[in-house]
MIVEX-754700 format. One line per 10 residues: number of its first residue (from 1); their letters; for each residue x, y, z of C-alpha. Coordinates in Angstrom, 1 decimal. Layout:
N
NUM) a) X Y Z; ...
This chain:
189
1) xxxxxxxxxx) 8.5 12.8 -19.4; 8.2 11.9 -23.1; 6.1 8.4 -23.5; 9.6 7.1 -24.4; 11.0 7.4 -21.3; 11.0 5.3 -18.9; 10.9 5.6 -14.8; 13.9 4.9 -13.1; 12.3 2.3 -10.8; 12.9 3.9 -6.6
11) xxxxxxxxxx) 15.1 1.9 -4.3; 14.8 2.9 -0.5; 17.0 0.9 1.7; 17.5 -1.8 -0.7; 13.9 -2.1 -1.4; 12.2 -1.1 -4.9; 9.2 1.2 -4.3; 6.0 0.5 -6.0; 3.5 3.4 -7.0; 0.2 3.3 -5.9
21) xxxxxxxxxx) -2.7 5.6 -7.1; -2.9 8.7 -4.9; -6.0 9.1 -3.3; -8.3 12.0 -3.7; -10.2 14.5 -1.6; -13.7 13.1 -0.4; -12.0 9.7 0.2; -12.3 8.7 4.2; -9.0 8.0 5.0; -7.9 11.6 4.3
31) xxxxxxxxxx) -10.2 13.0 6.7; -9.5 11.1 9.7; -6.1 11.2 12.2; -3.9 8.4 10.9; -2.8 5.6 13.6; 0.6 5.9 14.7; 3.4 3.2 13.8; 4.3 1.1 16.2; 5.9 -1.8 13.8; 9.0 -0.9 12.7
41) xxxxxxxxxx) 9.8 -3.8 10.4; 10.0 -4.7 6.7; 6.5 -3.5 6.4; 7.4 -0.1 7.1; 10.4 0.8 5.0; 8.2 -1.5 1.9; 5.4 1.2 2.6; 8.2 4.0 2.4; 9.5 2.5 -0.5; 6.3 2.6 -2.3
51) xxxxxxxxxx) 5.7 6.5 -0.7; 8.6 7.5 -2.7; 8.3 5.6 -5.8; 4.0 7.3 -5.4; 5.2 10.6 -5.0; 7.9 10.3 -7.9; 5.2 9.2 -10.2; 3.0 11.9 -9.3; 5.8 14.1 -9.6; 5.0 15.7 -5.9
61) xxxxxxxxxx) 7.3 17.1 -3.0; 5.8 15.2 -0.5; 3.2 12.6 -0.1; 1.5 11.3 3.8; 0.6 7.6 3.7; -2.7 8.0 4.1; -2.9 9.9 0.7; -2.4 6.1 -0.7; -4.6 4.8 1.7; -2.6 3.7 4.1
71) xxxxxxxxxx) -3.8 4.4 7.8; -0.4 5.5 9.4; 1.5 7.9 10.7; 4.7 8.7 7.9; 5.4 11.0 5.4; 8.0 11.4 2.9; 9.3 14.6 1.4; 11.8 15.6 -1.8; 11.6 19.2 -1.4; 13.9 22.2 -1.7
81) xxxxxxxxxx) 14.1 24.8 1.4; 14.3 28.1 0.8; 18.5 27.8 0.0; 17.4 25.5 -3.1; 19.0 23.1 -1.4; 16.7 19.5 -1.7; 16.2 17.5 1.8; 14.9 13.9 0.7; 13.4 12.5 4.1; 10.9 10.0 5.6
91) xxxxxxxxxx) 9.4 10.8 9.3; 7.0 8.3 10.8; 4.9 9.4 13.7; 6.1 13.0 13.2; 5.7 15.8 15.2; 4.8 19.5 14.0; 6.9 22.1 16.0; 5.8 26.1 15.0; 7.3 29.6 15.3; 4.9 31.4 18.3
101) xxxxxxxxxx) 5.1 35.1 19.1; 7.8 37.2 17.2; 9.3 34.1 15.4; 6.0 33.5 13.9; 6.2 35.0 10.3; 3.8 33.8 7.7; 4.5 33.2 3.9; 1.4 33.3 1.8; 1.8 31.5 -1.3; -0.1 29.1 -3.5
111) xxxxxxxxxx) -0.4 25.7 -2.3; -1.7 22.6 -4.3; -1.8 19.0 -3.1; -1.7 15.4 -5.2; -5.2 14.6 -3.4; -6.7 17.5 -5.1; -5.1 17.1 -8.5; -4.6 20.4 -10.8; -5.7 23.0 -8.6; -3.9 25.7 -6.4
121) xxxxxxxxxx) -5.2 28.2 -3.9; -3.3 31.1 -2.0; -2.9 29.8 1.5; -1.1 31.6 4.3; 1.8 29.2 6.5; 4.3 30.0 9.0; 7.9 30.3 6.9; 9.3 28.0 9.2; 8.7 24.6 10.7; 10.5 21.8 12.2
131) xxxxxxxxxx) 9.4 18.4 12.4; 10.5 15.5 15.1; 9.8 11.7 14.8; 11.8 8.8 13.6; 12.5 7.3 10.7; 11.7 3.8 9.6; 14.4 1.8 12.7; 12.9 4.3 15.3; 16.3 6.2 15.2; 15.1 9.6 15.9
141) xxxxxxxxxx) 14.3 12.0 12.5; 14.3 16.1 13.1; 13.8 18.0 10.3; 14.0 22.1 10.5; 12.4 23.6 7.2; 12.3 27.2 5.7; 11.0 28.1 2.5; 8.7 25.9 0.8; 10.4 23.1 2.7; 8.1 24.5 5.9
151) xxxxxxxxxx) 5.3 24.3 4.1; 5.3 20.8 2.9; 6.7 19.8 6.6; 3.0 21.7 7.5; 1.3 20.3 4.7; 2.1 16.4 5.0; 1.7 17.3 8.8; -1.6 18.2 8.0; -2.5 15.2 5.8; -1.8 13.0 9.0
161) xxxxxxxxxx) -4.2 14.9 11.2; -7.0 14.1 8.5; -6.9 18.0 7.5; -6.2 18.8 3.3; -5.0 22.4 2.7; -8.2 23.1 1.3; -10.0 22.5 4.7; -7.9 25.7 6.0; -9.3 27.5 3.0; -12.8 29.9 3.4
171) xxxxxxxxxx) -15.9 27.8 2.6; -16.7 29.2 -0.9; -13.0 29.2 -2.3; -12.6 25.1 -1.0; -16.0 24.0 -2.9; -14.8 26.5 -6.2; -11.1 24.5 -5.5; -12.9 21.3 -5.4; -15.8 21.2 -7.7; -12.8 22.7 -11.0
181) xxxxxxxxx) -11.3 19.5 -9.7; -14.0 17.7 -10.2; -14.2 15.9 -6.5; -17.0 16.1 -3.9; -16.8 18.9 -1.8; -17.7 17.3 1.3; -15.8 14.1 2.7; -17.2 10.9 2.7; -17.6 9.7 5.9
């Protein structure tokens, strides 16, 4: 986007989204299980609101609450499946669902995450993943994801559980991932 340009501002459900600054590796609230919603009231589709309008300006697929410091259970996602076809969703208190046995195929690819800005690592997933919860009335919310839509359903998943992709990563390939991106490679606790 050229300084010129200006950001379309983000509307979710009549609400404009404010972005926040995304929080980084190291930071406490990433490494801890988030606290599931039980409010389902302006508050809520505000915090949505600014999710979106966060991971717009960051220019991410996905962003979990807790990656702008907020200590709850919701994630949003803009994210193309394996069709190309874009699913723009929010799922509070989600649920991860996984191929097992034969279903189970993994897709190694490179992953990257908006906590751990600029940096990528080869990370092996399953190639699909479905995802239950509800959305921000506590209508239920099932998504079913292929593609790189899987892995951000996994991903943000992940963030919610307090674990960053580069946690699944070998020891010495997380603190080369972490220290080119300048953060500590330990969380602060």
């Amino acid at each position: 986007m050229s300084q010129q340009e200006e950001q379309q501002p983000v509307v979710f459900e009549g609400r404009t989204g404010t972005a926040h600054p995304i929080t980084t590796y190291g930071t406490p609230v990433l490494h801890r299980r988030c606290t599931a919603v039980t409010a389902f009231d302006d508050g809520l589709t505000q915090l949505v609101a600014d999710m979106f309008a966060s991971m717009a300006a960051a220019e991410g697929v996905g962003l979990a609450a807790n990656q702008i410091g907020v200590d709850a259970r919701v994630f949003v996602v803009d994210c193309p499946d394996e069709t190309g076809e874009h699913v723009v969703a929010h799922v509070v208190n989600p649920v991860l669902h996984l191929p097992t046995g034969r279903r189970r195929k993994l897709d190694v690819d490179d992953e990257g995450c908006l906590s751990v800005p600029g940096q990528y690592a080869e990370l092996g997933r399953p190639d699909r993943a479905e995802v239950t919860g509800v959305d921000v009335h506590g209508e239920p919310v099932r998504i079913v994801g292929t593609g790189l839509l899987a892995r951000c359903l996994q991903h943000e998943t992940d963030h919610l559980e307090g674990v960053v992709y580069v946690d699944r990563l070998p020891v010495g390939e997380r603190v080369e991932v972490l220290t080119a991106a300048g953060l500590p490679t330990e969380p602060r606790r």
